[in-house]
N, CA, C and O atoms as CSV, one atom per row, in Angstrom:
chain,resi,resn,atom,element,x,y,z
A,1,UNK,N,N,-143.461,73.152,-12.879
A,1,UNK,CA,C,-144.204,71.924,-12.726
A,1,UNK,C,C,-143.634,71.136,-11.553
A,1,UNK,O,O,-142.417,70.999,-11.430
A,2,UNK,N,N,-144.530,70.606,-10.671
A,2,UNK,CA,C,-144.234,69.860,-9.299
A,2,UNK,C,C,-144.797,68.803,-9.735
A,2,UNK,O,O,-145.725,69.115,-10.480
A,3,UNK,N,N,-144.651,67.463,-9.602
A,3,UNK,CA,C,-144.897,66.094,-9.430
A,3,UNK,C,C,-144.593,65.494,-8.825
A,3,UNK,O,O,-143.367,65.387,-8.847
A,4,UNK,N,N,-145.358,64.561,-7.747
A,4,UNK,CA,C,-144.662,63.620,-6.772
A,4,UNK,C,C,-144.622,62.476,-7.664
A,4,UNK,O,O,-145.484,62.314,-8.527
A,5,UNK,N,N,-143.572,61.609,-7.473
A,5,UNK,CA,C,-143.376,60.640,-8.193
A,5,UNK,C,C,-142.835,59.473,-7.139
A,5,UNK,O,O,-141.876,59.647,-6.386
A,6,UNK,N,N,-143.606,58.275,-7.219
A,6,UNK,CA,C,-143.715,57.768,-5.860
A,6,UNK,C,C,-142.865,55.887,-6.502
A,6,UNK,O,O,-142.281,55.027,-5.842
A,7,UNK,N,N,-143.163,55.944,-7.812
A,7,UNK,CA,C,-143.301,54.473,-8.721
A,7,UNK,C,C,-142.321,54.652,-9.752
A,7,UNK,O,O,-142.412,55.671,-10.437
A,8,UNK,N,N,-141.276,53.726,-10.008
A,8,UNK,CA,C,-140.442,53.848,-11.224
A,8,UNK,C,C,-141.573,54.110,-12.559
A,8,UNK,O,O,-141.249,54.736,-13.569
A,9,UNK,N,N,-143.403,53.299,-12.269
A,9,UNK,CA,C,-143.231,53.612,-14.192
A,9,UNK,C,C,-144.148,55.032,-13.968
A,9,UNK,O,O,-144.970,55.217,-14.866
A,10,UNK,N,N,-144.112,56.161,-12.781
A,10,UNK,CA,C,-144.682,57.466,-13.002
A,10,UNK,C,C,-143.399,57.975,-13.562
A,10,UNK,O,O,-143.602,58.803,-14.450
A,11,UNK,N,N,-141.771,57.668,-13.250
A,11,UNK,CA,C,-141.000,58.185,-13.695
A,11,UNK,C,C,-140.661,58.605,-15.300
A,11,UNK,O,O,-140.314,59.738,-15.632
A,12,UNK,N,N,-140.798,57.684,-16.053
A,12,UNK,CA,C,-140.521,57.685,-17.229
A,12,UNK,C,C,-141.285,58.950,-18.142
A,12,UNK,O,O,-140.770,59.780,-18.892
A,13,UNK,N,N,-142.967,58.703,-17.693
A,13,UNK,CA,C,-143.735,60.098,-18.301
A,13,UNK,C,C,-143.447,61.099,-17.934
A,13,UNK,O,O,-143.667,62.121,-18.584
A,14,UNK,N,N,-142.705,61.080,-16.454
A,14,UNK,CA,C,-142.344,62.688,-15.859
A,14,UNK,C,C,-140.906,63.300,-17.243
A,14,UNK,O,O,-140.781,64.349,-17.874
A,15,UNK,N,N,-140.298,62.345,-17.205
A,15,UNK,CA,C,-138.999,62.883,-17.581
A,15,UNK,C,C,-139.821,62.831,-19.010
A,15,UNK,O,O,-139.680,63.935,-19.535
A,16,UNK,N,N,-140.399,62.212,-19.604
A,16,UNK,CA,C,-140.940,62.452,-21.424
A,16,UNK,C,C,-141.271,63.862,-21.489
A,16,UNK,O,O,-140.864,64.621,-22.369
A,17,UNK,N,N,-142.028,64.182,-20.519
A,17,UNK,CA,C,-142.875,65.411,-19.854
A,17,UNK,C,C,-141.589,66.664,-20.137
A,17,UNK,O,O,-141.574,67.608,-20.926
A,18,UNK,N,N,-140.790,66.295,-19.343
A,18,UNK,CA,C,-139.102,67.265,-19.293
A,18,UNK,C,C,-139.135,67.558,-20.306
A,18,UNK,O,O,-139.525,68.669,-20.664
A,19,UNK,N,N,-138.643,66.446,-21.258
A,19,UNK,CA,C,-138.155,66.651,-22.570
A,19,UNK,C,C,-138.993,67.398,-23.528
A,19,UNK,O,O,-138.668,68.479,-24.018
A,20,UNK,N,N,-140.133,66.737,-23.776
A,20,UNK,CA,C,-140.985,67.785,-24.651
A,20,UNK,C,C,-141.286,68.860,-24.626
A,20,UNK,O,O,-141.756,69.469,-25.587
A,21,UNK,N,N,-141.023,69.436,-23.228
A,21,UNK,CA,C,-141.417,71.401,-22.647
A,21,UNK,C,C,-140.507,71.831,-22.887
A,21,UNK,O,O,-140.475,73.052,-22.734
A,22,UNK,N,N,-138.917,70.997,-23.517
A,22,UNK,CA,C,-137.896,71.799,-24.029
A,22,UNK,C,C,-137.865,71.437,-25.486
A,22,UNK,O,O,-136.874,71.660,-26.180
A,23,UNK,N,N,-139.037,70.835,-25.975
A,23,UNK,CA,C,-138.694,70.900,-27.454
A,23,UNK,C,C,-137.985,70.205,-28.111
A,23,UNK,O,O,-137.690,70.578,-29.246
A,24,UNK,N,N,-137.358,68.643,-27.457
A,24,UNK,CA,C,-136.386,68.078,-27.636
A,24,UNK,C,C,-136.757,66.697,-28.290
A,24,UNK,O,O,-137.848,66.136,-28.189
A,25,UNK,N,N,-135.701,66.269,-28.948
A,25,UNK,CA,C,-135.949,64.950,-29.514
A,25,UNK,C,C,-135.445,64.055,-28.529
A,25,UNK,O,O,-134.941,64.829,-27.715
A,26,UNK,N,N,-135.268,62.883,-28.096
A,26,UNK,CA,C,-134.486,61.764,-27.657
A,26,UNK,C,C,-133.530,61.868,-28.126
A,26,UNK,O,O,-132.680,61.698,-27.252
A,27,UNK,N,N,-132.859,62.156,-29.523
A,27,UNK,CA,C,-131.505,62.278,-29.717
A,27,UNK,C,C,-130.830,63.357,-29.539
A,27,UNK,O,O,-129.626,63.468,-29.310
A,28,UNK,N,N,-131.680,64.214,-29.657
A,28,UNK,CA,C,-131.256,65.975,-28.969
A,28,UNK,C,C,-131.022,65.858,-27.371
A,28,UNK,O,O,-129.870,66.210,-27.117
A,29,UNK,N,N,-131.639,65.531,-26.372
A,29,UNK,CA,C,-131.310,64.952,-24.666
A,29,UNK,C,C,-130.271,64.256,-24.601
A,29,UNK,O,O,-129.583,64.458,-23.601
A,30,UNK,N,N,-129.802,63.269,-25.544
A,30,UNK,CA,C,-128.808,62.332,-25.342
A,30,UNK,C,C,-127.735,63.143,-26.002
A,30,UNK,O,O,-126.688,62.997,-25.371
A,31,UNK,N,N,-127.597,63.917,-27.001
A,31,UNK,CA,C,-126.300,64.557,-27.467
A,31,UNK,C,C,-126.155,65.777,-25.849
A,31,UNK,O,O,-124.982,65.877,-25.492
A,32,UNK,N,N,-126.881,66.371,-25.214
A,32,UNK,CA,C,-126.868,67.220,-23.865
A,32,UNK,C,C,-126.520,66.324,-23.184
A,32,UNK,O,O,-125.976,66.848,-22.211
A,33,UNK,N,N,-126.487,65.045,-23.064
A,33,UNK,CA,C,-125.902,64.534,-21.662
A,33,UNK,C,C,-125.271,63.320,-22.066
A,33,UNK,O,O,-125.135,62.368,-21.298
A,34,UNK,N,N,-124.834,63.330,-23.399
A,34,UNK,CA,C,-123.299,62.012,-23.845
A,34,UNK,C,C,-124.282,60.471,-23.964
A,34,UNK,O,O,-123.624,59.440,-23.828
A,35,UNK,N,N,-125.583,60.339,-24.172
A,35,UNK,CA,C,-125.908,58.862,-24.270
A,35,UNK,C,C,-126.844,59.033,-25.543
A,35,UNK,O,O,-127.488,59.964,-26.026
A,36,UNK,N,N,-126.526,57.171,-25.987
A,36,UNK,CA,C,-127.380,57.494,-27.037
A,36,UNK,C,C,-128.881,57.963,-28.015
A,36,UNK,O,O,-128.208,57.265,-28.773
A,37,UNK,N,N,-129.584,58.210,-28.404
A,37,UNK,CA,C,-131.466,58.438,-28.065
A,37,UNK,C,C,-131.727,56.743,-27.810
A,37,UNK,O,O,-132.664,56.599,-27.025
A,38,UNK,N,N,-131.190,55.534,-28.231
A,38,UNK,CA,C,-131.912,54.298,-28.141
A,38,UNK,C,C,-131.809,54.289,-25.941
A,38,UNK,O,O,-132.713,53.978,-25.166
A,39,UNK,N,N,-130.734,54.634,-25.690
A,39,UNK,CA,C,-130.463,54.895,-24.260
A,39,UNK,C,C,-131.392,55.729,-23.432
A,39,UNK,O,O,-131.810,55.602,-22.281
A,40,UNK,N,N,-131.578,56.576,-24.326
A,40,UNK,CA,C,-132.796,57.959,-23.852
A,40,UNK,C,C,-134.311,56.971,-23.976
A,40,UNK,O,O,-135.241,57.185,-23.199
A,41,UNK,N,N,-134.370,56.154,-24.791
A,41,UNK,CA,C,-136.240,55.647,-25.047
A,41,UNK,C,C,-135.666,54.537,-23.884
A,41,UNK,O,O,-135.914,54.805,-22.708
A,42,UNK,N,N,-135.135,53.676,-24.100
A,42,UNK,CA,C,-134.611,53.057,-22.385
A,42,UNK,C,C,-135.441,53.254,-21.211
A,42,UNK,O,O,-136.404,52.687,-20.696
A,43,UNK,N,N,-134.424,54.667,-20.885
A,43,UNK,CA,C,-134.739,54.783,-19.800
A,43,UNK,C,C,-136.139,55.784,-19.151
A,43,UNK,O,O,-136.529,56.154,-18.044
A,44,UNK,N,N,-136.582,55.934,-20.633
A,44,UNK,CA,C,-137.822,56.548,-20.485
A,44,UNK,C,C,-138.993,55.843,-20.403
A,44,UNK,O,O,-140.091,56.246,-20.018
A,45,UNK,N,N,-138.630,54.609,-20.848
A,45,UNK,CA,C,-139.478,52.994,-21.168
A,45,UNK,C,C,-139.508,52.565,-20.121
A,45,UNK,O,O,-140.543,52.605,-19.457
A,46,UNK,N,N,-138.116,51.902,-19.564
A,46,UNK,CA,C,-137.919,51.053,-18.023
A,46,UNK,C,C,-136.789,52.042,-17.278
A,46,UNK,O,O,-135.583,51.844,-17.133
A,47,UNK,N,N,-137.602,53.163,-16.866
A,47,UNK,CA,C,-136.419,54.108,-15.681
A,47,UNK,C,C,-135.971,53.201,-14.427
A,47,UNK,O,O,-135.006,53.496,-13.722
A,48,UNK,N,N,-136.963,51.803,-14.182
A,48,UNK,CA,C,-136.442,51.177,-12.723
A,48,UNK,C,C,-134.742,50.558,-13.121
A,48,UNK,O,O,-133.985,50.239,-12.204
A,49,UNK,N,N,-134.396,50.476,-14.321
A,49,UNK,CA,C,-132.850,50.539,-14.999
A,49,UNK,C,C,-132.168,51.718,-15.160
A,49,UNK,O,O,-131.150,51.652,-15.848
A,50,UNK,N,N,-132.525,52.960,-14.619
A,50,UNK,CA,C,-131.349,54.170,-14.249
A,50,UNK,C,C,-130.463,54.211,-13.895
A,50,UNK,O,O,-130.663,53.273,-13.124
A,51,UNK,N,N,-129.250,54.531,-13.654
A,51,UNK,CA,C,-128.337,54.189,-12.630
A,51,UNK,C,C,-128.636,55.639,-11.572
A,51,UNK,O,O,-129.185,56.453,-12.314
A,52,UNK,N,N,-128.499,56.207,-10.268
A,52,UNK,CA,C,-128.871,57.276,-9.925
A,52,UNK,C,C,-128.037,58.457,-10.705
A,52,UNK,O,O,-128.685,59.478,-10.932
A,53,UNK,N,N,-126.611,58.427,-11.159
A,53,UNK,CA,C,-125.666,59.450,-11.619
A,53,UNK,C,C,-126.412,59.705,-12.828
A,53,UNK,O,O,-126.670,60.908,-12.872
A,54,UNK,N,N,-126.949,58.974,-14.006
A,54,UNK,CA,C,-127.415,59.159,-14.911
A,54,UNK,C,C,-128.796,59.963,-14.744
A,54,UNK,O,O,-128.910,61.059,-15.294
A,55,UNK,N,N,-130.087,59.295,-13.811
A,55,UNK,CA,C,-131.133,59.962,-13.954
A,55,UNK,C,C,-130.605,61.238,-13.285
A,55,UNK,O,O,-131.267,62.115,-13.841
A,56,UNK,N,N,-129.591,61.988,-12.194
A,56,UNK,CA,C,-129.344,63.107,-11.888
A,56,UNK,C,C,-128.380,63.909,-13.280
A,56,UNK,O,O,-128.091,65.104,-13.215
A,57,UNK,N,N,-128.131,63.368,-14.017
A,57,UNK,CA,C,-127.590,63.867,-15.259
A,57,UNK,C,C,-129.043,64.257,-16.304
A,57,UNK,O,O,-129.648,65.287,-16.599
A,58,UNK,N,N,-129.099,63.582,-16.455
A,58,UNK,CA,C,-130.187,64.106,-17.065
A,58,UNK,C,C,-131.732,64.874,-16.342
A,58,UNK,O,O,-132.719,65.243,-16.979
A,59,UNK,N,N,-131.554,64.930,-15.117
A,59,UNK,CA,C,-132.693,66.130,-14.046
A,59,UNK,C,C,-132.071,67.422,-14.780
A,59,UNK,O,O,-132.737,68.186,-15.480
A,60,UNK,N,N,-130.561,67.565,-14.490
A,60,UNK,CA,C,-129.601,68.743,-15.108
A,60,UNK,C,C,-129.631,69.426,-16.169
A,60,UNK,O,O,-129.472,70.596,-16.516
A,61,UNK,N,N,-129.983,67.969,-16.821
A,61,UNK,CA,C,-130.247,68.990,-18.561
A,61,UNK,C,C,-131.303,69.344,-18.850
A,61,UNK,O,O,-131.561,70.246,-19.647
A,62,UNK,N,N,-132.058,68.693,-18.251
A,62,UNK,CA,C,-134.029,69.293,-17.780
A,62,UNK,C,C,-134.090,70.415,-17.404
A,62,UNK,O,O,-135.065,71.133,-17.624
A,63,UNK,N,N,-132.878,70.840,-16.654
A,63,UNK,CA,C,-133.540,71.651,-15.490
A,63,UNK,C,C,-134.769,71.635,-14.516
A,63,UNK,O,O,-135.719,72.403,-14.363
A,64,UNK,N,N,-134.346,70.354,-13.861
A,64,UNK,CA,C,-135.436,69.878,-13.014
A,64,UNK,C,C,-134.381,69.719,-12.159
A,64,UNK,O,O,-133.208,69.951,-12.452
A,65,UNK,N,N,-134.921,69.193,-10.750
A,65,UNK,CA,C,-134.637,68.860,-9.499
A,65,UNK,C,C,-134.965,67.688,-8.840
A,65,UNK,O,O,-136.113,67.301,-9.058
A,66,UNK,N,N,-134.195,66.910,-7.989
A,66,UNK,CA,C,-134.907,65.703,-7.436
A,66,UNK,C,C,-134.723,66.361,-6.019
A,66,UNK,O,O,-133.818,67.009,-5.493
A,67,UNK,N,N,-136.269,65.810,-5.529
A,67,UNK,CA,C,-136.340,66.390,-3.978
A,67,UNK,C,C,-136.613,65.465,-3.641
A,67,UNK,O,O,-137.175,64.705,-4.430
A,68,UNK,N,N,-136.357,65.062,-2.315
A,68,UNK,CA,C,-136.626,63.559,-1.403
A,68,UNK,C,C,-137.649,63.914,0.198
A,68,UNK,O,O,-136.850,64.108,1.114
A,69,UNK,N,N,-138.646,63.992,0.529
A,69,UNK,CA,C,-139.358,64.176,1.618
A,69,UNK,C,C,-140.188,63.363,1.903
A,69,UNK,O,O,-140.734,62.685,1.033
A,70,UNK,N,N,-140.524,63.230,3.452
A,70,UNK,CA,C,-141.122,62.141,4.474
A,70,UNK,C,C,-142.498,62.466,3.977
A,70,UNK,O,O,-142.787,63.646,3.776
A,71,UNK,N,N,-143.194,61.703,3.806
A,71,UNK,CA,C,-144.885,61.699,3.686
A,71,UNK,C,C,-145.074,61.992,5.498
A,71,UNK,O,O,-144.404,62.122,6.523
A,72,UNK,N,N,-146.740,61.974,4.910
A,72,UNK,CA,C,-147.060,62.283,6.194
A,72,UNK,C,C,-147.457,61.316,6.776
A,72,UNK,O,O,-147.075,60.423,6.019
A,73,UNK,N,N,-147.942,60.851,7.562
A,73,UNK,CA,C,-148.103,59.357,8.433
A,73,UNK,C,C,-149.915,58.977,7.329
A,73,UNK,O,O,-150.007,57.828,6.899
A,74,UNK,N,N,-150.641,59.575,7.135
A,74,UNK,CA,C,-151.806,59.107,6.629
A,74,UNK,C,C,-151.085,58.490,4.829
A,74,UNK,O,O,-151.716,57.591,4.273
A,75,UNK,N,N,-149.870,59.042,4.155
A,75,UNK,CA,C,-149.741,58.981,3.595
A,75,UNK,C,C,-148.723,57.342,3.054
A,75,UNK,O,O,-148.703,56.736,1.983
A,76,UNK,N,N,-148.060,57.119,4.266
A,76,UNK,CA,C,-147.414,55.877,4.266
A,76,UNK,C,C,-147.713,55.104,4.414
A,76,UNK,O,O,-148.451,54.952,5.387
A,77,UNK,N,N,-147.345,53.856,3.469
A,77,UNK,CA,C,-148.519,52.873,3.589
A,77,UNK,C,C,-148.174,51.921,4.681
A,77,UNK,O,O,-147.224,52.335,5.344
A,78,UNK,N,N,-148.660,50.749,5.084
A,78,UNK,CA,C,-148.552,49.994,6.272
A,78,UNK,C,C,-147.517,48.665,5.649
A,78,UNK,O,O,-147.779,48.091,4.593
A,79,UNK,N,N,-146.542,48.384,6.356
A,79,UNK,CA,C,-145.776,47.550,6.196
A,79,UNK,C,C,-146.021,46.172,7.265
A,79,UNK,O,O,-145.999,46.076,8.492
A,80,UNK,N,N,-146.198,45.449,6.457
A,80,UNK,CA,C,-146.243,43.935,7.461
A,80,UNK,C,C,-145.063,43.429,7.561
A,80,UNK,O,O,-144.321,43.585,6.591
A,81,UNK,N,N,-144.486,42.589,8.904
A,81,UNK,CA,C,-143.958,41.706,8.813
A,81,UNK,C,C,-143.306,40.976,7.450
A,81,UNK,O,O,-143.933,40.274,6.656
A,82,UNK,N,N,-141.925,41.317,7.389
A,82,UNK,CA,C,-140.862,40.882,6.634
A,82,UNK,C,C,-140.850,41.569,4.973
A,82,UNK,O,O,-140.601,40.948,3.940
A,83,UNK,N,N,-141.220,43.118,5.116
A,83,UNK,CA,C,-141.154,44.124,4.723
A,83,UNK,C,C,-142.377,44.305,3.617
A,83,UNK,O,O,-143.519,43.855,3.717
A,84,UNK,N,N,-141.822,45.081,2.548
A,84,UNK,CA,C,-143.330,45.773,1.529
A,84,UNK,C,C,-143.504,44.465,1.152
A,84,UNK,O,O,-144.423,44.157,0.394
C-alpha cells in the first residue's frame, strides 16, 4: 500500500490503516513499541502531536516506510507573501 499523505489528519487513518492489516489492537502496537494503547488512540486521533522518533517507531513496527519527495511544480501550491 502507497499513500501520499500531505495533512497531519490524513495521517492518523493511514497509520489505523497499518494497524488493522496486522490484526492489531491499540494495546497490542503499544506493547511492540513501549507506549501505552491510550498513547496509541492519541496519536492516531491528533498525529499533529507525534514527536518524529515516535511516529518513525512506530512506521517500524508497521513495517511501513516514511518517504519524503518534491511534488511536481503543478502540484505545489502557491505561497503569498509572508508564507502559507
Amino acid at each position: 500500500m502507497q499513500t501520499i499523505v500531505r495533512t497531519t489528519g490524513q495521517l492518523g487513518p493511514v497509520l489505523r490503516k497499518l494497524r488493522k492489516a496486522k490484526n492489531w489492537s491499540q494495546a497490542q502496537l503499544g506493547e511492540h513499541v513501549g507506549l501505552s494503547q491510550e498513547r496509541i488512540s492519541a496519536i492516531e486521533n491528533r498525529p499533529e502531536r507525534i514527536p518524529v522518533n515516535q511516529l518513525l517507531t512506530l512506521m517500524m513496527a508497521l513495517d511501513a516506510e516514511l518517504m519524503v519527495s518534491a511534488r511536481t511544480p503543478s502540484e505545489t501550491p502557491t505561497v503569498e507573501k509572508g508564507g502559507w
